[in-house]
PyMOL Python script that loads the backbone (N, CA, C, O; Angstrom):
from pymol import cmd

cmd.read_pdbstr("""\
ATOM      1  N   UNK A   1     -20.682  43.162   8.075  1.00  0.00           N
ATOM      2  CA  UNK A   1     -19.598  42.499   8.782  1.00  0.00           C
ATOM      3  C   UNK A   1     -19.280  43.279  10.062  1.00  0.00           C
ATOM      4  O   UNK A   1     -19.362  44.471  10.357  1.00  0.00           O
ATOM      5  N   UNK A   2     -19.004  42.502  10.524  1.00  0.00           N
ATOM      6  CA  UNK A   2     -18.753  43.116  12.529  1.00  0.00           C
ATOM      7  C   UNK A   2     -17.524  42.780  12.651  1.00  0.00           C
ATOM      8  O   UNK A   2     -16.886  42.274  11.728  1.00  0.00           O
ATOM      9  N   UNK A   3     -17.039  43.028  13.831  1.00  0.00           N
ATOM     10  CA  UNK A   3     -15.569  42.837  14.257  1.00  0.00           C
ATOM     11  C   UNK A   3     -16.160  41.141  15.484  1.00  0.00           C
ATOM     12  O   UNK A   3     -17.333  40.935  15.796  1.00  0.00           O
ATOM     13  N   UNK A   4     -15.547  40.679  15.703  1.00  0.00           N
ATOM     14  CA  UNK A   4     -15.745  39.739  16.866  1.00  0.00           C
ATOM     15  C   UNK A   4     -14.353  39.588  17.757  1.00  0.00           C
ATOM     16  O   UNK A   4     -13.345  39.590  17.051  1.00  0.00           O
ATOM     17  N   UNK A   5     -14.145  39.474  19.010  1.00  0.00           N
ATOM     18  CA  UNK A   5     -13.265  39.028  19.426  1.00  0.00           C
ATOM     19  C   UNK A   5     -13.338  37.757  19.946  1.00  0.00           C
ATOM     20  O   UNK A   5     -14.270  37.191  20.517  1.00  0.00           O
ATOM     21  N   UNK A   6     -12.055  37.326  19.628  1.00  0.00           N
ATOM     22  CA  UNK A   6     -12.217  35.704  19.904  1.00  0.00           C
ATOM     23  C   UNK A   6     -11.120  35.580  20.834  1.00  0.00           C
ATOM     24  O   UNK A   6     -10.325  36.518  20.894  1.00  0.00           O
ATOM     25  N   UNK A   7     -10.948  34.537  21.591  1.00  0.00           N
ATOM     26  CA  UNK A   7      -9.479  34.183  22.452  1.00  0.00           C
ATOM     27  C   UNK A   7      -8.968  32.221  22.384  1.00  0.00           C
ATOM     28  O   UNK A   7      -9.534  31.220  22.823  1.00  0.00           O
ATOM     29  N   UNK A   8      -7.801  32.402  21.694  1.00  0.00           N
ATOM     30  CA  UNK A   8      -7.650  30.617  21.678  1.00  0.00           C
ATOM     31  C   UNK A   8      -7.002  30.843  22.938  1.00  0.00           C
ATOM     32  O   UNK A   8      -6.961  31.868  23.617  1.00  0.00           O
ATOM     33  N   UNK A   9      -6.493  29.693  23.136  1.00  0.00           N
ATOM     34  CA  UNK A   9      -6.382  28.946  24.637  1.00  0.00           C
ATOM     35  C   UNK A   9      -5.352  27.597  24.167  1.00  0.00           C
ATOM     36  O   UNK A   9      -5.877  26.484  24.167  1.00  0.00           O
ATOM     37  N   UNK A  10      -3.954  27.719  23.790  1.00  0.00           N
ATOM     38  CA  UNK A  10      -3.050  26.414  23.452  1.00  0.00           C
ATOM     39  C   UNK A  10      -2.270  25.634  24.745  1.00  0.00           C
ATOM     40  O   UNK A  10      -1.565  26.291  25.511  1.00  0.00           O
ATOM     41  N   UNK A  11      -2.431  24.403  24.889  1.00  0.00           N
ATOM     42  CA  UNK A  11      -1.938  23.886  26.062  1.00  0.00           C
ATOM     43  C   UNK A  11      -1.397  22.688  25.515  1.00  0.00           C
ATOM     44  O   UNK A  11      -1.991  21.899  24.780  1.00  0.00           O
ATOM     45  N   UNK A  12       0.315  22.577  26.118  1.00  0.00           N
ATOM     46  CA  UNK A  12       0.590  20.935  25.847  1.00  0.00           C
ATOM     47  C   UNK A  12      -0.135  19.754  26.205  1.00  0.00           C
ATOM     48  O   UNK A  12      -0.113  19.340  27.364  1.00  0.00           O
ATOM     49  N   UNK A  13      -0.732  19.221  25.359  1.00  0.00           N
ATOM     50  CA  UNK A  13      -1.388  17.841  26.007  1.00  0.00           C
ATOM     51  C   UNK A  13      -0.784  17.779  27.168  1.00  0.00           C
ATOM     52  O   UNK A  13       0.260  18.365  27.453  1.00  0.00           O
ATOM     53  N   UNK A  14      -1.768  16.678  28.260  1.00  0.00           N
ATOM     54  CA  UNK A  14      -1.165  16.237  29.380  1.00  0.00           C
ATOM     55  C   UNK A  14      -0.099  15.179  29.482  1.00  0.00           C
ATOM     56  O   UNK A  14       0.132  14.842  30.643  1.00  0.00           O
ATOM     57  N   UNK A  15       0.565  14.609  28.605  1.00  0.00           N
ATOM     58  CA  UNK A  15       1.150  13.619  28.524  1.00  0.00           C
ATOM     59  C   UNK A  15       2.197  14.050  28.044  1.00  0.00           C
ATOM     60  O   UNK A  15       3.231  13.414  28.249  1.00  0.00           O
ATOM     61  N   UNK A  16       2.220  14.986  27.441  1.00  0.00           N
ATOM     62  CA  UNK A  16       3.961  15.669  26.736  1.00  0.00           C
ATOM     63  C   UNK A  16       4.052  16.290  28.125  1.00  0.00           C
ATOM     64  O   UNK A  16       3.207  16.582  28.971  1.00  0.00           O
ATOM     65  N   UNK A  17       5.535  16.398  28.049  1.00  0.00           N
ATOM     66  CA  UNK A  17       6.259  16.831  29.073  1.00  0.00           C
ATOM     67  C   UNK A  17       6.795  18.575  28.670  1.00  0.00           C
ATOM     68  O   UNK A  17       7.348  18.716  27.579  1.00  0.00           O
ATOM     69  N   UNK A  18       6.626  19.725  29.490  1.00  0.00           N
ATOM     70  CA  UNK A  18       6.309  20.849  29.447  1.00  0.00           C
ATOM     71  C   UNK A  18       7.650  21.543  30.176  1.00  0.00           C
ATOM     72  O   UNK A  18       7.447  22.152  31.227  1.00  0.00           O
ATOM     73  N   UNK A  19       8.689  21.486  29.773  1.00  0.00           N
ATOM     74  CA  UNK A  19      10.265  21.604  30.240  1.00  0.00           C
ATOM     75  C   UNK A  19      10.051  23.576  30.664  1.00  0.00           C
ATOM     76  O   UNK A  19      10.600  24.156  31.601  1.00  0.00           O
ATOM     77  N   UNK A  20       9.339  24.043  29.886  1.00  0.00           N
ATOM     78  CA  UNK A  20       9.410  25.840  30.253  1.00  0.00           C
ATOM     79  C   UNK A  20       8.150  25.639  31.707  1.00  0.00           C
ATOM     80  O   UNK A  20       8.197  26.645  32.415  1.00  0.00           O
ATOM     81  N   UNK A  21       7.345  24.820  32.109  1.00  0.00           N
ATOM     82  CA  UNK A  21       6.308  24.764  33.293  1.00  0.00           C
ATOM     83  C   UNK A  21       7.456  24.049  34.157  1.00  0.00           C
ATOM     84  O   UNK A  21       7.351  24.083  35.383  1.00  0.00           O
ATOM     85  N   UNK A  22       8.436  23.468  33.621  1.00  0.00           N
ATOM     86  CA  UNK A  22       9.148  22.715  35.229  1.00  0.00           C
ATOM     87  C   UNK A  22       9.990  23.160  35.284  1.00  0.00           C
ATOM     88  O   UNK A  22      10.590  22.774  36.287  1.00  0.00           O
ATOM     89  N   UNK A  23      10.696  24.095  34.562  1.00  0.00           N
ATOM     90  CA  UNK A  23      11.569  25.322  34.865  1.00  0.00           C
ATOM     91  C   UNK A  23      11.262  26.453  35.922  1.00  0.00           C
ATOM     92  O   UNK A  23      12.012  26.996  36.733  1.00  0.00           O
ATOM     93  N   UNK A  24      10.152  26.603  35.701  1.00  0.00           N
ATOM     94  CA  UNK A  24       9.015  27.675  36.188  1.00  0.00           C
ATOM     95  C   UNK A  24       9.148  27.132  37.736  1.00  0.00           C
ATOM     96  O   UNK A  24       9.803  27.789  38.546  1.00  0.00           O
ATOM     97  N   UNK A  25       8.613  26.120  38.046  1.00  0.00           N
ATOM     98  CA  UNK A  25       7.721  25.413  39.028  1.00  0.00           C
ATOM     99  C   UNK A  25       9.089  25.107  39.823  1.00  0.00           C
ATOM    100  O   UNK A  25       9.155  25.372  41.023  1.00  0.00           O
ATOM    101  N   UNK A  26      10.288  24.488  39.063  1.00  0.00           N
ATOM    102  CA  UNK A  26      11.504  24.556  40.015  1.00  0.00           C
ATOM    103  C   UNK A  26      11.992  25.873  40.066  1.00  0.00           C
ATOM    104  O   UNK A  26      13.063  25.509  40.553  1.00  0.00           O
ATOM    105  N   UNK A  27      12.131  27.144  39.977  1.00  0.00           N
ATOM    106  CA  UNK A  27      12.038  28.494  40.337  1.00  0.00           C
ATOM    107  C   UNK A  27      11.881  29.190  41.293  1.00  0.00           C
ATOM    108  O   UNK A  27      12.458  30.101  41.887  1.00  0.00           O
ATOM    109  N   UNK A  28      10.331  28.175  41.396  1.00  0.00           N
ATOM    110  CA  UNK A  28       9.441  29.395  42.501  1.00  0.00           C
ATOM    111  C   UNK A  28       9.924  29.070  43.877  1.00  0.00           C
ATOM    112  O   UNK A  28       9.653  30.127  44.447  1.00  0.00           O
ATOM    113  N   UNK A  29      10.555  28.166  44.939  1.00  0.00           N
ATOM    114  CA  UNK A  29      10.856  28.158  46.356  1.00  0.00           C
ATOM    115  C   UNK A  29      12.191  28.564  46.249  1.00  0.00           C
ATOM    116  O   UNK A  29      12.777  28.770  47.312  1.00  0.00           O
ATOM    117  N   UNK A  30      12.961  28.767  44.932  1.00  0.00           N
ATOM    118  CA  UNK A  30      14.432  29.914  44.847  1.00  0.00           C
ATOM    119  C   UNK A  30      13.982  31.233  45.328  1.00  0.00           C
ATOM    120  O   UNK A  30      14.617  31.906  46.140  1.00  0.00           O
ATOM    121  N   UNK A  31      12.648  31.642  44.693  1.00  0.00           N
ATOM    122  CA  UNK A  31      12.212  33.100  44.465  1.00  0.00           C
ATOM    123  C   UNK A  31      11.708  33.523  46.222  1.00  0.00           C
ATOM    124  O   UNK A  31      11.585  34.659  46.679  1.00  0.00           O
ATOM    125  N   UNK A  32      11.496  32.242  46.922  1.00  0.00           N
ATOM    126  CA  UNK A  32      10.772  32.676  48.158  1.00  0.00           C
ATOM    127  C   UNK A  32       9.216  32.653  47.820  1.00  0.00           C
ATOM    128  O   UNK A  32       8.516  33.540  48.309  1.00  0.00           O
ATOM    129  N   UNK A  33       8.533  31.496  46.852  1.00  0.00           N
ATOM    130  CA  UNK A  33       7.165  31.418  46.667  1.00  0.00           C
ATOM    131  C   UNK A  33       7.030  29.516  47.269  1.00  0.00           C
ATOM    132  O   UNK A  33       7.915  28.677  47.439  1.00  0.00           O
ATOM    133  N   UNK A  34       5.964  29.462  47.393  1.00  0.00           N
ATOM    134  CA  UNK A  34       5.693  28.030  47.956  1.00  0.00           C
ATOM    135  C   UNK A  34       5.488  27.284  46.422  1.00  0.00           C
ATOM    136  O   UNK A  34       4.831  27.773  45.503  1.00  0.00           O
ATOM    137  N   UNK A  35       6.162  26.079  46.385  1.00  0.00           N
ATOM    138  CA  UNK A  35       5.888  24.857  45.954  1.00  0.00           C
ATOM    139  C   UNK A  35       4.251  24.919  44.750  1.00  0.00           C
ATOM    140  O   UNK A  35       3.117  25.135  45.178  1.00  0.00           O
ATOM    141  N   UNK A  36       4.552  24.703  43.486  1.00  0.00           N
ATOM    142  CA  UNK A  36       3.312  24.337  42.418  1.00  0.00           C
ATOM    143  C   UNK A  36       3.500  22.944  42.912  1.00  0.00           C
ATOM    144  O   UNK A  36       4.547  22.320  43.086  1.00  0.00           O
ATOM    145  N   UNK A  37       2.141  22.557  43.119  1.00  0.00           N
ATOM    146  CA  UNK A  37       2.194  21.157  42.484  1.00  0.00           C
ATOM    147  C   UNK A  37       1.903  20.755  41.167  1.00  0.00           C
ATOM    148  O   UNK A  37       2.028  19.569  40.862  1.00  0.00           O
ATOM    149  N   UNK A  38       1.509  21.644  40.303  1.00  0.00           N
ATOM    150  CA  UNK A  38       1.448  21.643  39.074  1.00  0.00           C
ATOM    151  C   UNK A  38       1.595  23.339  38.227  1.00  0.00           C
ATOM    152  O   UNK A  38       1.117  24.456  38.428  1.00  0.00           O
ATOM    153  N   UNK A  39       2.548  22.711  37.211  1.00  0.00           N
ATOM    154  CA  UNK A  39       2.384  24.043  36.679  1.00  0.00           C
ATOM    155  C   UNK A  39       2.561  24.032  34.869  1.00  0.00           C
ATOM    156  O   UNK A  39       3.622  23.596  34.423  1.00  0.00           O
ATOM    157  N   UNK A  40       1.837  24.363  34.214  1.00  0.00           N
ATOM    158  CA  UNK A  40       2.201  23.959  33.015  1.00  0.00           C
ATOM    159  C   UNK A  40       1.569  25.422  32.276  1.00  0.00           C
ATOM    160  O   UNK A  40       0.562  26.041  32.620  1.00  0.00           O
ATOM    161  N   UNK A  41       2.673  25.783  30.977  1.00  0.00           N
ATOM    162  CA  UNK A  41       2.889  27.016  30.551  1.00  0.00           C
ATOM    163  C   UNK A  41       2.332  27.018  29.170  1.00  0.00           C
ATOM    164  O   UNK A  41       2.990  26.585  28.224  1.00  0.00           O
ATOM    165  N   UNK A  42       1.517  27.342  29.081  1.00  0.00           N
ATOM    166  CA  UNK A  42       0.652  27.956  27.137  1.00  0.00           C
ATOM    167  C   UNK A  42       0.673  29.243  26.275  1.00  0.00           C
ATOM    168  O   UNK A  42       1.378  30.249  26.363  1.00  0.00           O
ATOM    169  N   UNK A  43      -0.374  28.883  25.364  1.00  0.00           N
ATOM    170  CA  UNK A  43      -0.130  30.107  24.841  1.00  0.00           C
ATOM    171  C   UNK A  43      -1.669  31.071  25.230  1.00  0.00           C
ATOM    172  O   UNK A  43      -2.785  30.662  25.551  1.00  0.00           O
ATOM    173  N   UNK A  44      -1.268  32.146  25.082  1.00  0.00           N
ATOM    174  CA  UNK A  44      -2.990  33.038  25.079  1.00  0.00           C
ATOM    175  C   UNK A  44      -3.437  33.983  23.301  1.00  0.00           C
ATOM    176  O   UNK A  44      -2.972  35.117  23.190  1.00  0.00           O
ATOM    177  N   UNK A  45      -4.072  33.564  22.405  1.00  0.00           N
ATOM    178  CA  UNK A  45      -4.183  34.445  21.162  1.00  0.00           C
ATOM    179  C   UNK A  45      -5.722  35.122  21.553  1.00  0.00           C
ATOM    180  O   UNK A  45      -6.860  34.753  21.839  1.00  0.00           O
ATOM    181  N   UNK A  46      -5.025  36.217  21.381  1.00  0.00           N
ATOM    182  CA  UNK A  46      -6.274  36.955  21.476  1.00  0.00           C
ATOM    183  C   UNK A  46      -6.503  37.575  19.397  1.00  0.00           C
ATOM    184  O   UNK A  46      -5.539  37.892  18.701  1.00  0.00           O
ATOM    185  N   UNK A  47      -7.729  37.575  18.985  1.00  0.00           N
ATOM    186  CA  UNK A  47      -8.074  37.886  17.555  1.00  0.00           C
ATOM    187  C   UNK A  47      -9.265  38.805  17.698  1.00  0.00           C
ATOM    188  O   UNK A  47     -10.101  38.853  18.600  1.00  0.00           O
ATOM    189  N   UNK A  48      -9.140  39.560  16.543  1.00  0.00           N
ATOM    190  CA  UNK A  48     -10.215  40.738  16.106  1.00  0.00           C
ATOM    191  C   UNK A  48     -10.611  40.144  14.967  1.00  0.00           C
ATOM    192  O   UNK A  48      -9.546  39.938  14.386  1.00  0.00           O
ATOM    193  N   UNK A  49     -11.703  39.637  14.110  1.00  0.00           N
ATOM    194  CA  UNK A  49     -12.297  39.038  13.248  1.00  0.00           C
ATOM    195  C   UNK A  49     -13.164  39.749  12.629  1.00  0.00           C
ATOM    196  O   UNK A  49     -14.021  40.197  13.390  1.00  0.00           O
ATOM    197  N   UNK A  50     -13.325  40.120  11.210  1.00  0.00           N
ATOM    198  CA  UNK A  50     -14.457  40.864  10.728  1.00  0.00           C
ATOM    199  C   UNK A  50     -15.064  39.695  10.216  1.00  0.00           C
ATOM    200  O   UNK A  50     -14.339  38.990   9.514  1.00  0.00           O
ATOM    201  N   UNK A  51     -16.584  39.216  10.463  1.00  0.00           N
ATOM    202  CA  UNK A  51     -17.158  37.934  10.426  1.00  0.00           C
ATOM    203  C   UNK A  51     -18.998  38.684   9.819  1.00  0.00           C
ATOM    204  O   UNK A  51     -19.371  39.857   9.837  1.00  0.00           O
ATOM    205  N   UNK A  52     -19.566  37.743   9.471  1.00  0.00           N
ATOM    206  CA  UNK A  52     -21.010  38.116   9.386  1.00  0.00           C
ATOM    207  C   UNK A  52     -22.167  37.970  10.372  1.00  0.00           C
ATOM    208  O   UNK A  52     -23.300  38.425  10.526  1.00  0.00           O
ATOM    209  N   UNK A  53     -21.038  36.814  11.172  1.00  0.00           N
ATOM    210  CA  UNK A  53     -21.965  37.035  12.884  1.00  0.00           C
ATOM    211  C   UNK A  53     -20.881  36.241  13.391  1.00  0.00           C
ATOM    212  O   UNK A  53     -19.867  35.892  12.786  1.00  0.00           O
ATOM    213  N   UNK A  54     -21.337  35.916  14.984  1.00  0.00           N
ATOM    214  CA  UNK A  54     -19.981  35.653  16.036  1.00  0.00           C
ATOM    215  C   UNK A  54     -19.983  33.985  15.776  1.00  0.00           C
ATOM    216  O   UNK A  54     -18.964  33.654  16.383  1.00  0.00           O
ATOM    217  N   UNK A  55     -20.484  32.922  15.288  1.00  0.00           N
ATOM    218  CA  UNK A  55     -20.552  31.870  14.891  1.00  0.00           C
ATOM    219  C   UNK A  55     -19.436  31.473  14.062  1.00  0.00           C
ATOM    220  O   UNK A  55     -18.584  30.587  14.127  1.00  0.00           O
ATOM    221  N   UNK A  56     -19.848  32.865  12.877  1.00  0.00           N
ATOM    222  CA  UNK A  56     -18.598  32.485  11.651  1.00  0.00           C
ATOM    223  C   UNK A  56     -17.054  32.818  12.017  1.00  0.00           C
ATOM    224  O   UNK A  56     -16.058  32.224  11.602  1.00  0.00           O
ATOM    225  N   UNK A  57     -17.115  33.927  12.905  1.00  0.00           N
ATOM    226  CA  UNK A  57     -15.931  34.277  13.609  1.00  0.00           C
ATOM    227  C   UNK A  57     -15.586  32.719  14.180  1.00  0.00           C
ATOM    228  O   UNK A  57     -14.745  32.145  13.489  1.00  0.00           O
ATOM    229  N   UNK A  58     -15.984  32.120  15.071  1.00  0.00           N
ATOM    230  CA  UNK A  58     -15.857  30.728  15.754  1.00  0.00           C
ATOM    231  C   UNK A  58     -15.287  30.297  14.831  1.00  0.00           C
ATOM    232  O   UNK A  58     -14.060  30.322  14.734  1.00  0.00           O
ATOM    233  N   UNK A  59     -16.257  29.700  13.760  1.00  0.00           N
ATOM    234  CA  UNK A  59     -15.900  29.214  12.971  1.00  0.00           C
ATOM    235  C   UNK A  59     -14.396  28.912  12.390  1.00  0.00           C
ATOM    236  O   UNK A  59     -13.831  27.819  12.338  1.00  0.00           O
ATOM    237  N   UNK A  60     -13.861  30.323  11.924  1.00  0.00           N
ATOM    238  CA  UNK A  60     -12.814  30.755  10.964  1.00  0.00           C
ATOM    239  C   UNK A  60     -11.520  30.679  12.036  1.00  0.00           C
ATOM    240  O   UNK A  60     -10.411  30.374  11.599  1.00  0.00           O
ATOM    241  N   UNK A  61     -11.684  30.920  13.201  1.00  0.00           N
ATOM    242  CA  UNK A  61     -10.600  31.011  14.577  1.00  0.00           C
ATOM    243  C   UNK A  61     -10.247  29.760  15.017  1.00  0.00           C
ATOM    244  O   UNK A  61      -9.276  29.508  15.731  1.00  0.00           O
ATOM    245  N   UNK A  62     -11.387  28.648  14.397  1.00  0.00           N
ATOM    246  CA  UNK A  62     -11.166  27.053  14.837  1.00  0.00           C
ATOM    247  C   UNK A  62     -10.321  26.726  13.955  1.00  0.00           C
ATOM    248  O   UNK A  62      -9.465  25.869  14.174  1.00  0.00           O
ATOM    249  N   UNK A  63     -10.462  27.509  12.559  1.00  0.00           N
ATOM    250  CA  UNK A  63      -9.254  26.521  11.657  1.00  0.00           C
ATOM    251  C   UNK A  63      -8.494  27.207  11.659  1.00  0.00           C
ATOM    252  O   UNK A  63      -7.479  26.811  11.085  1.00  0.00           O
ATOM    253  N   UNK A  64      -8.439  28.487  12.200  1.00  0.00           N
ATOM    254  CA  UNK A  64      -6.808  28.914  12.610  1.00  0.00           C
ATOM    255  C   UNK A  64      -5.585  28.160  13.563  1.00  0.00           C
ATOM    256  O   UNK A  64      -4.359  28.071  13.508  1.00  0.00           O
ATOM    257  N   UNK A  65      -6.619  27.702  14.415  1.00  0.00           N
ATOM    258  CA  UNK A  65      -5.753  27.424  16.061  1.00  0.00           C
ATOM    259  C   UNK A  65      -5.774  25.937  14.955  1.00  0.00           C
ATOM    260  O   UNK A  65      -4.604  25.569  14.858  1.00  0.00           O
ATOM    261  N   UNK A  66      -6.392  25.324  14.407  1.00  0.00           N
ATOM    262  CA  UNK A  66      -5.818  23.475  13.962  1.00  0.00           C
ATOM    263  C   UNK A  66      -4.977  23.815  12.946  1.00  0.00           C
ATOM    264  O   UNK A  66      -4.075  22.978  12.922  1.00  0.00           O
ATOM    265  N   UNK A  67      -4.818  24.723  12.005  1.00  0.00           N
ATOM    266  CA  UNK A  67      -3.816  25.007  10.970  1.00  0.00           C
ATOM    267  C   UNK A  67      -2.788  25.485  11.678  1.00  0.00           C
ATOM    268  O   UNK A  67      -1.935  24.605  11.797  1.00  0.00           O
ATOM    269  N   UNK A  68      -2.413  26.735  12.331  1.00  0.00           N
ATOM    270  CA  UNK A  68      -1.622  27.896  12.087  1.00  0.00           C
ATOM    271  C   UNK A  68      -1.162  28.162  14.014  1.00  0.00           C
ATOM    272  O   UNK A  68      -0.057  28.341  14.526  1.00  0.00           O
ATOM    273  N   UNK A  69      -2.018  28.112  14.404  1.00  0.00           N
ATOM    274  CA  UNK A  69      -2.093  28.503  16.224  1.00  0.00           C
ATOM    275  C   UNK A  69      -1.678  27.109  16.657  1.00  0.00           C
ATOM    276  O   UNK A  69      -0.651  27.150  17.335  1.00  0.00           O
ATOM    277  N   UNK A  70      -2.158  25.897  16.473  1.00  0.00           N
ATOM    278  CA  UNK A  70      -1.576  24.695  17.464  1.00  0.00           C
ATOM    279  C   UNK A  70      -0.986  23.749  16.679  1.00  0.00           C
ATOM    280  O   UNK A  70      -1.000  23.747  15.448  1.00  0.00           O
ATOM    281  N   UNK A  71      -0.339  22.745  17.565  1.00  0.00           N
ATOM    282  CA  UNK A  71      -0.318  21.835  16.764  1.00  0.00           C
ATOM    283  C   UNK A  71      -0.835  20.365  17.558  1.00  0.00           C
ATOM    284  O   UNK A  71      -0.708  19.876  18.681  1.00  0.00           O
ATOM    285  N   UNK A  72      -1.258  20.121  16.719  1.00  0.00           N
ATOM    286  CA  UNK A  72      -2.931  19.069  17.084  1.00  0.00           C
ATOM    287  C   UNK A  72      -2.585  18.006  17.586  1.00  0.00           C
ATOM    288  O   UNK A  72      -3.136  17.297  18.428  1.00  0.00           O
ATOM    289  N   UNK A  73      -1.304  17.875  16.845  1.00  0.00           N
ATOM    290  CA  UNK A  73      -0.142  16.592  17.386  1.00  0.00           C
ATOM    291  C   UNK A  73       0.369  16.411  19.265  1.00  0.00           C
ATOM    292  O   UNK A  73       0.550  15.445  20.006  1.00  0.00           O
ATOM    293  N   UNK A  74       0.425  17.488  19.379  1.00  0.00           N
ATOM    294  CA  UNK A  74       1.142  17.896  20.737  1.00  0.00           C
ATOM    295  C   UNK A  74       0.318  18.796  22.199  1.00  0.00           C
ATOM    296  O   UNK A  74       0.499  18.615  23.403  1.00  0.00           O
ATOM    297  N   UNK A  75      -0.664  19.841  21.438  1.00  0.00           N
ATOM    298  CA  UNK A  75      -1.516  20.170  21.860  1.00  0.00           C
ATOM    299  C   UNK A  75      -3.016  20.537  21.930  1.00  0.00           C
ATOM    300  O   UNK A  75      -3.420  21.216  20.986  1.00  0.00           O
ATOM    301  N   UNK A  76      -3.456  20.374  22.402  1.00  0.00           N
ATOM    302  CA  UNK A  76      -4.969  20.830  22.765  1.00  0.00           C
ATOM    303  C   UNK A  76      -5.585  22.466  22.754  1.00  0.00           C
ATOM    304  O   UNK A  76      -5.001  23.426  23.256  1.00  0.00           O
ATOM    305  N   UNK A  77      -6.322  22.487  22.361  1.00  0.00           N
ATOM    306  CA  UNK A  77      -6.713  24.126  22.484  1.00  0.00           C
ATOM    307  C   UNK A  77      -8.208  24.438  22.682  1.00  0.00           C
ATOM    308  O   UNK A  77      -9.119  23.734  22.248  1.00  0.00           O
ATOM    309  N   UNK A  78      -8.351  25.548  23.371  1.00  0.00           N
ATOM    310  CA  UNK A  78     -10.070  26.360  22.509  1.00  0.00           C
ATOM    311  C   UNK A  78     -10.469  27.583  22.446  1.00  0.00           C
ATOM    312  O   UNK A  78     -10.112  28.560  23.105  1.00  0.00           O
ATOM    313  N   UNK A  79     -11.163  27.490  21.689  1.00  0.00           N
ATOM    314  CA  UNK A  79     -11.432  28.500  20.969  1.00  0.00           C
ATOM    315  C   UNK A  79     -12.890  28.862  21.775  1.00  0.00           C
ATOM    316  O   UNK A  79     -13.853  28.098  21.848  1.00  0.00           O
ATOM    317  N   UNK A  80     -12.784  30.429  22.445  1.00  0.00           N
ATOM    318  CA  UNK A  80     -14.042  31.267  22.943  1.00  0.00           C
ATOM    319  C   UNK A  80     -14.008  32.531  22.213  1.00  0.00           C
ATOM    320  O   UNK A  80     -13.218  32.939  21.362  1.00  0.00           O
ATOM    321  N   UNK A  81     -15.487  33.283  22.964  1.00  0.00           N
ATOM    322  CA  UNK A  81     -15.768  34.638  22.630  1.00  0.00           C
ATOM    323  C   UNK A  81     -14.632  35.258  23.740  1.00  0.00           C
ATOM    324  O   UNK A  81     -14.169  34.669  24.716  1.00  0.00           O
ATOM    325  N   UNK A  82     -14.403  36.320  23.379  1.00  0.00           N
ATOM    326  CA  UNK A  82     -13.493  36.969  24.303  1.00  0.00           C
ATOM    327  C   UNK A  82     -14.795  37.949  25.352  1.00  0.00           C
ATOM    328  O   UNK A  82     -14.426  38.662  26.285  1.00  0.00           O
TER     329      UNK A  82
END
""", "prot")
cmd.dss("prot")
cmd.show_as("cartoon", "prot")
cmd.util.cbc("prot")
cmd.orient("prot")
């Protein structure tokens, strides 16, 4: 068994509305930054996996982020090697 690092990647679907990205995005010309035309705010999981190769790591990190890391309902995610 090896260690693997993996990184999910959670993002509100495009169609839900993202109230902490338009908080953000109305912010930035207060702060003295120019205008997002888009800005939308996620999550980053970074994981250490003891796996039997980097596949099964994949594997086991995919049904993390659909169980436990996202919710499938609302958002989108993926799952890489780090």
């Amino acid at each position: 068994m090896a260690a693997v690092k993996i990184v999910v990647d959670v993002m509100l679907k495009p169609e839900i509305l993202d109230p902490q990205g338009q908080a953000v995005s109305n912010a930035l010309p207060s702060l003295g930054f120019a205008p997002a035309s888009s800005l939308r705010i996620g999550k980053h999981v970074e994981l250490e996996l003891e796996a039997s190769d980097e596949q099964a790591a994949l594997e086991q990190a995919e049904k993390m982020a659909e169980t436990l890391l996202a919710n499938p309902v609302i958002e989108d995610y993926t799952v890489r090697l780090a």
